[in-house]
Every structure is written in C-alpha cells, then in structure tokens.
C-alpha positions as CSV (number, residue, x, y, z in Angstrom):
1,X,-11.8,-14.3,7.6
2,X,-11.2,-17.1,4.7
3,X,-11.9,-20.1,5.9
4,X,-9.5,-22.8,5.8
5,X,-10.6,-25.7,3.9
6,X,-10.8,-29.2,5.7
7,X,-8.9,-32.6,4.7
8,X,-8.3,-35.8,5.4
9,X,-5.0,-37.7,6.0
10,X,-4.0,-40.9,4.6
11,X,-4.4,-43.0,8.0
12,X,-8.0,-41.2,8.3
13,X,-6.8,-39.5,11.2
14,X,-8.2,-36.4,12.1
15,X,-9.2,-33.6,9.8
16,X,-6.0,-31.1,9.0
17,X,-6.6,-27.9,8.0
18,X,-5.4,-27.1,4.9
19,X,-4.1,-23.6,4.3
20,X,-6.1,-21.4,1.7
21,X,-3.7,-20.3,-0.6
22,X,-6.1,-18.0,-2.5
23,X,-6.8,-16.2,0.8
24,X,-4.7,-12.6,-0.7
25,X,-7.3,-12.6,-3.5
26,X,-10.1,-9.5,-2.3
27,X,-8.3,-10.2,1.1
28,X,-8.4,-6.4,3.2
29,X,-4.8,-5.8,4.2
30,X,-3.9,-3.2,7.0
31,X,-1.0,-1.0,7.0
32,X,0.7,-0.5,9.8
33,X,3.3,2.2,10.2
34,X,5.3,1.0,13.1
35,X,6.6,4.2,14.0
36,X,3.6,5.8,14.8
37,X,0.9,2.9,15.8
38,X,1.8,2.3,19.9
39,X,4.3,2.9,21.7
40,X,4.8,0.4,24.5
41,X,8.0,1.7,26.5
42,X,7.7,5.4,26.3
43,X,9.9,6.9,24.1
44,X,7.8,8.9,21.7
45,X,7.9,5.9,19.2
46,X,5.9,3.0,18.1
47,X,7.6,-0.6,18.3
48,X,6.5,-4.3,18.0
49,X,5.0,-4.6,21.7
50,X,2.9,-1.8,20.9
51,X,1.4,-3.1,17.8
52,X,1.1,-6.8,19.7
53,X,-1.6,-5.2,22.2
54,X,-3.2,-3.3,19.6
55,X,-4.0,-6.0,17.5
56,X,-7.6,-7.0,18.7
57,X,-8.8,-3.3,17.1
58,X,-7.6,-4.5,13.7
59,X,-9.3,-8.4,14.1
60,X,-12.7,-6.3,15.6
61,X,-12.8,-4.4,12.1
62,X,-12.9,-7.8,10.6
63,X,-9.5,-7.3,8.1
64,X,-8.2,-10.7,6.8
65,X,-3.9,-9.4,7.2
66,X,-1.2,-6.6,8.3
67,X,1.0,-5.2,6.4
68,X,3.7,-4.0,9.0
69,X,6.0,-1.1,7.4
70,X,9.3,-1.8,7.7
71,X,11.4,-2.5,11.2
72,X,14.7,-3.7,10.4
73,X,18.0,-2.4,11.4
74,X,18.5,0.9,10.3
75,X,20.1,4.1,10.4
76,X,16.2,6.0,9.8
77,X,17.7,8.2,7.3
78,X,14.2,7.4,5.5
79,X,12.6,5.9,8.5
80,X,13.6,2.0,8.2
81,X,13.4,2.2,4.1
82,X,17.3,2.3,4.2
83,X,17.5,-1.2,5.9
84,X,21.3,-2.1,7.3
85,X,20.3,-5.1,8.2
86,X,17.8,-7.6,6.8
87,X,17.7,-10.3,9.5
88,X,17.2,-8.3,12.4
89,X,15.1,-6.0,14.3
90,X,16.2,-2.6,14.7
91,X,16.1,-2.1,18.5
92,X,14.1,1.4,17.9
93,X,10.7,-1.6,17.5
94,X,11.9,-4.3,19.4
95,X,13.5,-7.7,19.0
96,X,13.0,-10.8,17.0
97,X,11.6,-12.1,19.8
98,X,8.9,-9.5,19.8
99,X,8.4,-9.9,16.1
100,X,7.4,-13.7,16.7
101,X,4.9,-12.6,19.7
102,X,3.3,-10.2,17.1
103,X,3.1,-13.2,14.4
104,X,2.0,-15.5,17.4
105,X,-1.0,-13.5,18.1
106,X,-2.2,-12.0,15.0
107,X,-2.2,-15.9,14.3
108,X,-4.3,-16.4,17.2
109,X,-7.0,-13.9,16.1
110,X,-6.9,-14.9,12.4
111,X,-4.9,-12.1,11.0
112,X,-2.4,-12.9,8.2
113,X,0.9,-11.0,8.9
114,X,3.3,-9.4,5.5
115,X,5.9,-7.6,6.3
116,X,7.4,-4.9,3.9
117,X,10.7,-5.8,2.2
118,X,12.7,-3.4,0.7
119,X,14.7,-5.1,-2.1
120,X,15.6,-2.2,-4.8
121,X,18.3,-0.5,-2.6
122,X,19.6,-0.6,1.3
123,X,21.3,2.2,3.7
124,X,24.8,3.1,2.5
125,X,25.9,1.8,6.4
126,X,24.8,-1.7,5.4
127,X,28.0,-4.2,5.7
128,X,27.1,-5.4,1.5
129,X,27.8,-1.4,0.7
130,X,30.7,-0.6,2.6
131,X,32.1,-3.6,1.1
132,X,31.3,-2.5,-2.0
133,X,32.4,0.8,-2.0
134,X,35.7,-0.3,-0.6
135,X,37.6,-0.6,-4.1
136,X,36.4,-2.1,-8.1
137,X,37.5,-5.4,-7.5
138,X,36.3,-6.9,-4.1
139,X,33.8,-9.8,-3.5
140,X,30.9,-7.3,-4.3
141,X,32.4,-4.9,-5.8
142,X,29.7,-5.2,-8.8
143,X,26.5,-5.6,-6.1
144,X,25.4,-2.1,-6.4
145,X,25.3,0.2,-9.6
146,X,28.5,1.9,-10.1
147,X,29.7,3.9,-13.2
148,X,32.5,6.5,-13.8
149,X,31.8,9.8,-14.3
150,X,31.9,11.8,-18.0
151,X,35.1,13.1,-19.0
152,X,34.0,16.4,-17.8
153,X,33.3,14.5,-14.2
154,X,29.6,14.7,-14.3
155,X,27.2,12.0,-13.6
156,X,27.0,8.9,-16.7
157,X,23.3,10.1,-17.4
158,X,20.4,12.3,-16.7
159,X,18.9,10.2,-14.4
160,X,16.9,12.1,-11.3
161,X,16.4,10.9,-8.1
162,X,13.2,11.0,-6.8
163,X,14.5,12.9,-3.5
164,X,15.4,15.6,-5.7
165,X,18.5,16.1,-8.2
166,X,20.7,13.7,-9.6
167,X,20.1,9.8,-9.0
168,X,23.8,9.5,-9.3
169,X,26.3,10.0,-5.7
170,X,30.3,10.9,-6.4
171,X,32.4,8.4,-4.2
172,X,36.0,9.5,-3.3
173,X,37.2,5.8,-2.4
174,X,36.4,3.9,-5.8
175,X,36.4,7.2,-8.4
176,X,33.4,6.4,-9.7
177,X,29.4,7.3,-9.2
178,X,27.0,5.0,-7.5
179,X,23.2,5.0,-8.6
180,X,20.5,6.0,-5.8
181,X,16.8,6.4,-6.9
182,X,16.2,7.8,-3.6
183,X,18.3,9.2,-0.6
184,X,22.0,9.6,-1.6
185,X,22.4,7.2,1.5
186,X,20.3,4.3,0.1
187,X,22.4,3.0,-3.3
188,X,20.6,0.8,-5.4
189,X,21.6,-2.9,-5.6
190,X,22.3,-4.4,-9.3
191,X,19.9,-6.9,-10.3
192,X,21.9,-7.8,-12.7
193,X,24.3,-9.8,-10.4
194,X,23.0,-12.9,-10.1
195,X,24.7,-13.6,-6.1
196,X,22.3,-10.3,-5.2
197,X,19.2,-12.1,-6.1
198,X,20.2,-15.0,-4.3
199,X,21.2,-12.9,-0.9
200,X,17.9,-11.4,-1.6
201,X,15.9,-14.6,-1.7
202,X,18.0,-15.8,0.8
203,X,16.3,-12.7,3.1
204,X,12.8,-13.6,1.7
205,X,13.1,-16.9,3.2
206,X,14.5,-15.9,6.5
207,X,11.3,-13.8,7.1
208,X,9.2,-16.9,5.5
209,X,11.0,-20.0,8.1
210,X,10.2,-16.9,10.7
211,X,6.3,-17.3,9.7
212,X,5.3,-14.5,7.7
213,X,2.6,-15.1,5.4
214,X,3.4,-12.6,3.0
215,X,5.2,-9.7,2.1
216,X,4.7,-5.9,0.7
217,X,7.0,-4.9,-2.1
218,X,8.5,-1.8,-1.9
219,X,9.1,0.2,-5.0
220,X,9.0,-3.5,-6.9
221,X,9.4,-1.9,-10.6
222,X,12.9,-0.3,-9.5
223,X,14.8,-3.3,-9.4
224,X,16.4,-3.1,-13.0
225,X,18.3,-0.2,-14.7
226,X,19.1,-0.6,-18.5
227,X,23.0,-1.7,-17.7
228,X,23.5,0.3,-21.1
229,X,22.8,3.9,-19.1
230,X,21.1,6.2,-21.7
231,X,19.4,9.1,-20.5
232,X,16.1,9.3,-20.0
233,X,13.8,11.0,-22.9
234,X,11.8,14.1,-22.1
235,X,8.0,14.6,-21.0
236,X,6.2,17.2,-22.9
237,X,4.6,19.5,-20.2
238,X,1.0,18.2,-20.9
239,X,2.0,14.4,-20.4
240,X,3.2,14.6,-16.9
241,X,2.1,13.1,-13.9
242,X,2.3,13.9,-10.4
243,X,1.4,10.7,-8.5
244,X,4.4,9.0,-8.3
245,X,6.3,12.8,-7.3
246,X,5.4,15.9,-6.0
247,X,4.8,18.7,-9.0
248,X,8.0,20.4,-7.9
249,X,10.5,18.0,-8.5
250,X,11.3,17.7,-12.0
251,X,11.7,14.0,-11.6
252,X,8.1,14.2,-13.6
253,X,10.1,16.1,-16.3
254,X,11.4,12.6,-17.5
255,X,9.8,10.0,-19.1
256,X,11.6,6.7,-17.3
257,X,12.0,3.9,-19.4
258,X,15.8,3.3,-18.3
259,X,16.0,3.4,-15.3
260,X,13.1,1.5,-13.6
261,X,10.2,-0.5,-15.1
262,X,12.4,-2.6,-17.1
263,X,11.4,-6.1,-19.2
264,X,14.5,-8.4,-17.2
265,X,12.1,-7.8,-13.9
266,X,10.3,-10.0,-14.9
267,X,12.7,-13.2,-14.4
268,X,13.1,-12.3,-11.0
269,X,9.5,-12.0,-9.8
270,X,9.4,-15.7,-11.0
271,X,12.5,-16.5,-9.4
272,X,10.6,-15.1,-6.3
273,X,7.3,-16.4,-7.2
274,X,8.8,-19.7,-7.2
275,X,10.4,-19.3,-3.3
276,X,6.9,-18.2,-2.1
277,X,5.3,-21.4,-3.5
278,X,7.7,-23.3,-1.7
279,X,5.2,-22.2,1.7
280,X,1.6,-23.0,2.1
281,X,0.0,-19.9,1.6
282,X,2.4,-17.4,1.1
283,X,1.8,-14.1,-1.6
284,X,3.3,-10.7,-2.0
285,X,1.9,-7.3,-3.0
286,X,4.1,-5.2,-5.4
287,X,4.1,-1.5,-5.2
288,X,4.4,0.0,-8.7
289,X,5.4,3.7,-8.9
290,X,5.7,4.7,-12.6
291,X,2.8,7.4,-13.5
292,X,3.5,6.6,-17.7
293,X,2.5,2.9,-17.5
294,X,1.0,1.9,-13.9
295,X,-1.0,-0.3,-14.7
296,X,0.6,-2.0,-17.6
297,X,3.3,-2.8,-15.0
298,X,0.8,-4.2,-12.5
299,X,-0.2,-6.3,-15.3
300,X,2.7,-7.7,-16.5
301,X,3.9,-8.0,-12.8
302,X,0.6,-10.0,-11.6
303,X,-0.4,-11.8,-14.9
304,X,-0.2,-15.4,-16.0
305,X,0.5,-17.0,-12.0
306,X,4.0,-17.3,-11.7
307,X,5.0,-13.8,-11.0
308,X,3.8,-11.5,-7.8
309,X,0.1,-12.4,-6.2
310,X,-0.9,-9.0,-6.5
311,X,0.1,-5.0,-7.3
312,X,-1.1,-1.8,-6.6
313,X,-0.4,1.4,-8.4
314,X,-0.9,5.3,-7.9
315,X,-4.0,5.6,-9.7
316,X,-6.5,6.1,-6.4
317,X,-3.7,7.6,-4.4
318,X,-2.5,10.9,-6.7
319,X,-4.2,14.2,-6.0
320,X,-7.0,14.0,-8.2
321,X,-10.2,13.6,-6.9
322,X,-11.8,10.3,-7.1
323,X,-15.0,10.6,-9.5
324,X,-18.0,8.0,-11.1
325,X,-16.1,8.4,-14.4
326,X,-12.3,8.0,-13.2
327,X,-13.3,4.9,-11.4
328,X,-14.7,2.9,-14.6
329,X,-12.0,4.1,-16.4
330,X,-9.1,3.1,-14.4
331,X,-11.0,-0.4,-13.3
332,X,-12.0,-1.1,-17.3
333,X,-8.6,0.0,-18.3
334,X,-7.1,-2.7,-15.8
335,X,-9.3,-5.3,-17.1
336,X,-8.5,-4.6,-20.7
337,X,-4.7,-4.9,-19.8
338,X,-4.5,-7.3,-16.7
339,X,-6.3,-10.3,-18.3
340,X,-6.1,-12.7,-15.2
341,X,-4.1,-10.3,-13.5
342,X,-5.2,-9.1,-9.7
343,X,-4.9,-5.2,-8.3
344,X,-4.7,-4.2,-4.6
345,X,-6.3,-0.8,-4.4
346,X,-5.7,1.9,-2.0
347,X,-6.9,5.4,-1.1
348,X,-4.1,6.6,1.5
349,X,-0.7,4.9,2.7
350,X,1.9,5.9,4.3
351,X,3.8,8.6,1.8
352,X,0.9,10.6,0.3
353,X,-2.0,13.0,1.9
354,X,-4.7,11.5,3.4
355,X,-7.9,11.3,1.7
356,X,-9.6,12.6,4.1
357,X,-8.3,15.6,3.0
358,X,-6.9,14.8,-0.3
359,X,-10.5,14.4,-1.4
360,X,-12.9,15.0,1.8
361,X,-11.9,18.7,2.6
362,X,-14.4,20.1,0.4
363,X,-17.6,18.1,0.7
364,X,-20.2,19.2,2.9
365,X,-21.0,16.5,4.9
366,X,-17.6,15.0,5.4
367,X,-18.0,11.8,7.1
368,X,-20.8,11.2,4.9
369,X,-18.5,11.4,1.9
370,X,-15.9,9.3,3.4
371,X,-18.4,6.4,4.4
372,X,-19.8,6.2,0.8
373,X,-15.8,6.3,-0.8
374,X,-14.9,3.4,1.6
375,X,-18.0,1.6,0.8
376,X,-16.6,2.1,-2.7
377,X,-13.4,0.7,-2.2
378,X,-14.7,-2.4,-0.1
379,X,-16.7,-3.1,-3.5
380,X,-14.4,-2.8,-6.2
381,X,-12.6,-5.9,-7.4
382,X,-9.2,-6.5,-6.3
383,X,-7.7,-6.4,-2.6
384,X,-7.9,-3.6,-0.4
385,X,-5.0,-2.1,1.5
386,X,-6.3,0.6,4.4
387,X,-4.0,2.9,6.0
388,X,-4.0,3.0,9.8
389,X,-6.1,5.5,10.8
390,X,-8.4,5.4,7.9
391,X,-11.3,3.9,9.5
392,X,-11.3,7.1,11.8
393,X,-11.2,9.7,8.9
394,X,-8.2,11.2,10.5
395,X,-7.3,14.0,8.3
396,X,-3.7,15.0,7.3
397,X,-2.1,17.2,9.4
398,X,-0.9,20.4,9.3
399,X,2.9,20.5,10.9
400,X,5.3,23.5,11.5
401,X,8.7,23.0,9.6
402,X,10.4,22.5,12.9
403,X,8.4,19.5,13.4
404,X,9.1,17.8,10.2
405,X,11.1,15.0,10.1
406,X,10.8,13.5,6.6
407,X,13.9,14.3,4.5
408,X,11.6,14.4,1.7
409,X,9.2,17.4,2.7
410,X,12.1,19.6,4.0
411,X,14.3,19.4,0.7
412,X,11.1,20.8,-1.0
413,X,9.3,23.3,1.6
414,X,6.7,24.8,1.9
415,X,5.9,24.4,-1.5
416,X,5.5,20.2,-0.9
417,X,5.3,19.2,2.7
418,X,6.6,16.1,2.6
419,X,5.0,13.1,4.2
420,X,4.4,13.4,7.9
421,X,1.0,14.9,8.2
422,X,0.0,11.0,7.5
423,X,2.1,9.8,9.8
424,X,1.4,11.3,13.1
425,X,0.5,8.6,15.8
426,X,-2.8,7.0,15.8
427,X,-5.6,7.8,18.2
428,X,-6.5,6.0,20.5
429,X,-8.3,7.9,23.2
430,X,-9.1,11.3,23.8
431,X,-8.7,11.0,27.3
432,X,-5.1,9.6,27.2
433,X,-1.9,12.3,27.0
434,X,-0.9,12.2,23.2
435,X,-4.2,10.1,22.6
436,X,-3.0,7.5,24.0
437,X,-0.5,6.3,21.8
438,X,2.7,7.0,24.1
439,X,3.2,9.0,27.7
440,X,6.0,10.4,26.3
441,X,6.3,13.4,23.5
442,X,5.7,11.4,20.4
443,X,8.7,11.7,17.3
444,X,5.6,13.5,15.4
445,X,2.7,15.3,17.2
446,X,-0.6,14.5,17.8
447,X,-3.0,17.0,15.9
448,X,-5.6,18.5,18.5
449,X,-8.2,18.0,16.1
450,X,-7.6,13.9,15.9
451,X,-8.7,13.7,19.6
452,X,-12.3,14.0,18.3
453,X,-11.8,11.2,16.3
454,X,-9.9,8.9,18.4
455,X,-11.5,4.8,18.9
456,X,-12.8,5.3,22.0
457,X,-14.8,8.5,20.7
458,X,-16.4,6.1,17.6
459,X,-16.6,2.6,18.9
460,X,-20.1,1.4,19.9
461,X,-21.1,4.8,18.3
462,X,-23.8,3.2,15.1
463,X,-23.0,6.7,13.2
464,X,-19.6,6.9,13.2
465,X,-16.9,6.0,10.4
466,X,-15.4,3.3,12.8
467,X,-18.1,1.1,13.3
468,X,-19.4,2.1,8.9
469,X,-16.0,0.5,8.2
470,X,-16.6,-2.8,10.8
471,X,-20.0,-2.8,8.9
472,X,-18.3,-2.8,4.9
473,X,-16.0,-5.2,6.2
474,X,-18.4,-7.5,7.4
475,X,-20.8,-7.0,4.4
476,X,-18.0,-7.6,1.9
477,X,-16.9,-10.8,4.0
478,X,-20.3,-12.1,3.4
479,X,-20.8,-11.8,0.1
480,X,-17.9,-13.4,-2.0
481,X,-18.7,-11.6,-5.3
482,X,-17.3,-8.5,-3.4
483,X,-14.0,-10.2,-2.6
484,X,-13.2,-12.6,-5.6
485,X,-15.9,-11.6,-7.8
486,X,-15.9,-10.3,-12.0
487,X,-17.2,-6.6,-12.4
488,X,-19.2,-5.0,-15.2
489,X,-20.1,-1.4,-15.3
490,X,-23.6,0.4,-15.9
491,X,-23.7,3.6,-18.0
492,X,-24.4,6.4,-15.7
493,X,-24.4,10.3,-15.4
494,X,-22.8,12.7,-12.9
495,X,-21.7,11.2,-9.5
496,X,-23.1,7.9,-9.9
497,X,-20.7,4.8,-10.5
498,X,-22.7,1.6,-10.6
499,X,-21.5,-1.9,-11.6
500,X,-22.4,-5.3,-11.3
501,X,-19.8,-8.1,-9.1
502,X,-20.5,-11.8,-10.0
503,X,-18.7,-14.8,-8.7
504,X,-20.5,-18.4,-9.0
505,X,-24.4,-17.8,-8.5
506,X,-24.2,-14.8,-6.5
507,X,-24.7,-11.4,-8.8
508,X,-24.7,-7.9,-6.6
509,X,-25.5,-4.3,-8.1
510,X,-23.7,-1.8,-6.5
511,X,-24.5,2.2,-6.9
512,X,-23.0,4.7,-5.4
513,X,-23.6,8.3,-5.2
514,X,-20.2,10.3,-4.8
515,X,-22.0,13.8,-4.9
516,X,-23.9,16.0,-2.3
517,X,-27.0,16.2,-4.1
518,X,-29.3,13.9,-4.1
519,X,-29.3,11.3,-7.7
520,X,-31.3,8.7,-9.0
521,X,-30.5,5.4,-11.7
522,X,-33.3,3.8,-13.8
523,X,-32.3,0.5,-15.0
524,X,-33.4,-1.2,-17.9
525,X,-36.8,-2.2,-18.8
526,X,-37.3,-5.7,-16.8
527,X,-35.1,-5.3,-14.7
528,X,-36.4,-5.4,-11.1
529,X,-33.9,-4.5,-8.3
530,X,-33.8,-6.3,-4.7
531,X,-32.4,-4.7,-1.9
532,X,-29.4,-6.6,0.3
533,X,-29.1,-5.1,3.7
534,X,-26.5,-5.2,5.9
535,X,-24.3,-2.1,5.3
536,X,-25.8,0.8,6.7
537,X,-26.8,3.0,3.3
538,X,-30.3,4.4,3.0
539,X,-30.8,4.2,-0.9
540,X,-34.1,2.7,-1.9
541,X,-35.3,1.1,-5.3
542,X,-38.8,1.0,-6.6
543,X,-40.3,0.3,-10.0
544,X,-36.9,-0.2,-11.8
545,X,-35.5,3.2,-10.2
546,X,-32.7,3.6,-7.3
547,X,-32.8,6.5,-5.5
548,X,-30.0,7.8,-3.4
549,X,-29.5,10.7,-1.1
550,X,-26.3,12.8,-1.2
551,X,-23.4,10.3,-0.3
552,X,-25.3,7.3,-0.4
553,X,-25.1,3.8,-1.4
554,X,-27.6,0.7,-2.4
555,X,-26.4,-2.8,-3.1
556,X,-29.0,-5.1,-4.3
557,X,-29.6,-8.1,-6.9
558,X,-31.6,-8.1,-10.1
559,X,-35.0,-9.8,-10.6
C-alpha cells in the first residue's frame, strides 16, 4: 500500500498523517462487479454486504483500491448503467448505510474505494428525463439532446447507437427525437447546459462528503455531441476497428468525430478536476471508447494536471492477441502522444471476453501463459485495473441464449454473445452450492468448470495463479520503478518484449517471454545482468545472455 507521508502541526502536537495524493499513480485498482461478487441475503444477486465480507481477499492480494461498478437506483435495463437516481442505493445492493460499512472497512484494511459514475446519459425513468420529455419549454426541457426529425420524419443524422441502430429515439409527447448512444432507455444528457454540469458535480461531491476516494468514468469521451448534428463520415473497410464494438454492428462503419470525442470536453474535466482537488486525495479514471484515436484522447484527457488523474483505453482489451511487438508499440505510441500524461491498463473488465480466453485458449500451458501476461501488466507503466476473477484465470463462459441477460448480446446472437460469460459470479469455493457466492440460483450461472478454480482451490497453493498474482503484487509494491517509474524499450525478436523501468536510483530490466518455446536475449557488450528475486519466474542470465523457458519471466538490474 502507499504510504502516507508524516507531518507536523503547528502546536508540535502529534504527527498527522498526511494523505498521499499521488497514491492513483501505478496504484492496482480492483473491479468489482456488484452483481455478481457475493451475495449476502440470498437472492441470486451480489449487494454491498456481500462485497463488505469479501473484502480481506482483495487487501490479501495486496491491491492499493476498488473500483465498485455501479449500484445506484435503477431500473437494470443495462444493469445499474441507466442510473434513476444518483444519490441513492438501489435496494437490489443495499442501502447507504451499507455503502458507508463497505467504505468503513476497505478503510480499515487500506483499500482505497472509487465508485463508477455514469455521467454521459441516465435511465429514461429518472425524474431529470421525464421532466424533460414532458414538453420544449419546461425547467429542463434543454437537459438532454433533443432534435426534430427531417422533413421526411427520419432521425436529424446518421448517428448509430452502439446497442445497434439509430442513436436517435422518436418521442410522441414533445415531437421530436432524443439522442441515446446506448439503450433507447438511457438518453444522453447535453453538456452543453451549463445547470447539467453543475447537477452533475453536485452528484460528484455527494459521493466525495460520503468518502469515496475516487471515481471510474464511464464512457468519459461521450459527454459532448457537435450541437451542429452533421453526420458522421464513413470508415473505409480496412480502417475499422472492433474494440470499442462488436464486428457486427455497423457502429464501426462510422468514423465518429461528431458525436463523441469532442474538443469542449475538455472544459469540463477541468471543471471536475477542480471539485476533486477540493478533497485530500481524490482522482478519477476515465474510460475512453473511441477505436480512431484512443489514445490521443487519453492524452488530451490526462495531460498537463488539471484534467482527469488517469485513462484507460481499448488497446489491451480488443480481440487481438497481445504480442512483444503490439506492446512497444502501443506503450511508445502513448509516450510520444501523452507527454506527462498517465494510462491505467487493463486486460479484462466487465463488458468484453476474458483473457483467459480472449488470449489463453490456445497456449499450451495455460496458466503458464497467464502468469507471465499478468507479470506483464504488473510491469508496464501506468495503473493497473484487474477484473474480479482475474487472479483465478477464470475463463469466459459459455451460456445458452435462455440464460443471457445482457440486452446487448441478445440483439446480436449468436453471432456476438454479448457480455455475460464475464460476468458470472465469482468463485469462491468448490465445496459451497453455486461456489459459494449465493445459496440461491444466481441471476447468471456458475460454469462447472470455475469450481476448479475457485479461492479455496488456489490459496496457500505456491503454483497456482492466485498466490503468482499476491506474488506480482507484492514485487511491484516493492520496487517503485514498477509503480511510478519511466520505461525504455530493448530491441528484441519473436515473443520477447523487454524494457527497462527507472524511477530515482532504482533501474529494473524486465523480459518476458510471451511464447511456448523456449527464447533467449543477449544484451549489449558490458552489460552485466543481476537477477532480483521475489516473483516466482525461473529465467536465468549468465555472461550477458537471459535465458527464459516458454512463458517465463526475469527481472534484474544492469552492472
């Protein structure tokens, strides 16, 4: 955990401690998805008490914060990302009372708590819409995006939602279209009104007087739309992307510079920059879906301090495989654009396959290839976000279409599945009925095959992926040039990514070998490597050579 760092008061009283407000920065954040995390009062679904008494297994892998998905009042058209209610807690997780038990003891053992806030749109039953949708000239009439239809009564533009088809909803009381970038029940709220940043700031604080330490972004580059509503240009075939949408929805047809992304976001990160400061040690995490410019968003989002701590983008989390060569060029290409701009990096979350089969499925020794990907990402500069689950290697799972319940994956089966096969409940113990996670039949199922890989199968086990992750943690706690640290990369062939991380006098090498087949690195005349121990890899250096099994690691400093 960061350490807080000690002062003295003016009357030389006691030392206070003084909150760290750099503790985000290579901070490991873990994602919670409330839903499916414990139940606590058996009714298939995962609520605040349930994630209060499973908080020791998150301190015990040594993460410095949660990120708790959201819990607010809603309808669960899109599972609590269609919020009715900012301020409360829906009663599905809990109460507010619950909410301040789970910030009381994550406290206790040093975990930072963020909470995700959903800003760009809310559910169409919260009291701002139905206002709004009531007729064109009531208090906030103007607080979502509304336009009239063409004279032929289509939509104003091309825009796509991207649920599938138009991003545009007909409404019979006011005549006119409303905008939705997602569900045609969750409209998007207008930026451009000044009173909707400041009732959205006014819900920022709420949560911040309530003690949160932070917060996660949802879809932060959505807030503006170009007020002037031209359509979207076309993608040639060859230039799109499928990491921010599946490959059958034409949303990746599009090439969206009006309707997200937009330059006047900008303002309003400061505006909310500038709130956060107001607390100790508060920071924020944007999520930036836009496959054209991901990272030029995550720069111009995170750079020059007075805008959001920190961003993350699709790069790691779209279908293609992770390789030695994608990883330099995505971390060089954020350094060229970021400047003194800071990334949160992810492999799995909540709406896209796991990697333990997104990437795993084919390798021959698959936990193997999992521990030395980890080890990866517990190295690379930025913060870390890890999906619950994760640290078991819990695959994706394979659901009948009567079992789905994401609106997402049953507009577009079979073809794209949608997103509950990472978001079946966590296991806990193979022993347990539903591992352990609830004594009733859980909202999703519990794949027979993640009882093998429950926490009480792993823990205390040296071998397995649990107690590998509890060991990267550890290792990168220890040595602060994996955490805050600058990163240079070493030309290298095949499956080898190495690079160097230096922060103040401590310099680490770090190689990693992402293939199967065993794979060597001779450095540069002089240069004389040192092993560091302390995370579990075998690979061995002698005479200015490291050598590395399949799937292996070595970290080290240089003579």
């Amino acid at each position: 955990m960061q350490a807080a760092i000690q002062m003295q008061d003016r009357e030389g009283a006691e030392p206070m401690a003084k909150p760290d407000r750099d503790w985000w920065r290579g901070a490991v954040i873990y994602q919670i998805y409330p839903r499916s995390f414990q139940d606590s009062d058996g009714d298939g679904v995962g609520d605040l008490r349930g994630i209060l008494t499973r908080l020791p297994h998150i301190a015990s892998l040594g993460a410095d914060a949660i990120w708790i998905s959201p819990f607010f009042k809603s309808p669960m058209a899109d599972f609590g990302y269609d919020v009715s209610d900012y301020r409360d807690v829906d009663p599905l997780f809990g109460t507010l009372e619950d909410f301040d038990a789970v910030i009381a003891e994550a406290h206790r053992l040093g975990l930072k708590v963020m909470i995700d806030l959903v800003l760009s749109h809310t559910s169409d039953q919260h009291a701002w819409f139905r206002e709004s949708r009531g007729s064109r000239d009531n208090a906030r009439a103007d607080w979502y995006v509304w336009a009239d239809a063409k004279p032929d009564g289509t939509p104003p533009n091309n825009w796509l939602s991207i649920f599938g088809g138009s991003a545009w909803e007909w409404d019979s009381r006011r005549q006119q279209y409303y905008m939705h970038n997602f569900l045609a029940s969750q409209p998007d709220l207008n930026f451009h009104n000044g009173e909707v940043q400041n009732a959205l700031l006014d819900v920022t604080r709420f949560w911040l007087e309530r003690g949160v330490d932070g917060f996660r972004l949802d879809t932060i580059n959505f807030y503006f739309h170009s007020q002037g509503l031209e359509d979207n240009p076309p993608l040639a075939p060859e230039s799109r992307d499928y990491s921010t949408a599946p490959a059958v929805n034409p949303y990746n047809w599009q090439d969206h510079v009006f309707d997200k992304s937009r330059p006047e976001n900008i303002a309003f990160l400061k505006r909310f920059r500038a709130l956060l400061d107001e607390y100790p040690a508060a920071a924020a995490v944007g999520e930036v879906g836009d496959a054209q410019r991901g990272l030029q968003v995550v720069a111009d989002y995170t750079a020059g301090g007075d805008r959001v701590h920190m961003c993350y983008s699709f790069d790691f989390l779209a279908p293609d495989k992770i390789s030695a060569a994608r990883v330099r060029t995505v971390l060089e290409e954020f350094d060229r654009v970021a400047g003194d701009g800071w990334s949160c990096w992810a492999f799995s979350n909540h709406d896209v396959m796991r990697h333990a089969s997104r990437w795993a499925a084919t390798e021959a020794d698959r936990t193997a290839y999992l521990k030395v990907v980890s080890a990866l990402l517990m190295s690379l500069r930025g913060s870390v976000c890890i999906y619950q689950g994760e640290e078991l290697g819990l695959p994706e799972a394979d659901l009948a279409f009567e079992d789905l319940q994401d609106p997402y994956g049953i507009r577009f089966w079979p073809e794209f599945k949608g997103r509950d096969g990472c978001r079946t409940p966590m296991a806990w113990d193979s022993h347990q009925p539903n591992a352990g996670f609830s004594t009733a039949r859980p909202w999703l199922p519990v794949p027979a095959e993640h009882l093998t890989l429950a926490v009480n199968t792993q823990a205390g086990e040296d071998g397995s992926l649990l107690e590998h992750y509890r060991r990267m943690l550890a290792f990168r706690a220890a040595h602060p040039a994996l955490s805050k640290g600058s990163i240079g990369f070493l030309d290298t062939d095949g499956d080898i990514v190495a690079f160097t991380r230096r922060h103040g006098n401590e310099q680490l090498l770090c190689v990693f070998n992402l293939g199967g087949s065993d794979a060597a690195l001779t450095l540069a005349d002089g240069m004389s490597p040192v092993s560091v121990p302390g995370h579990g890899f075998s690979g061995a250096s002698a005479e200015g050579t490291i050598r590395l099994g399949a799937y292996d690691a070595w970290f080290g400093r240089i003579a």
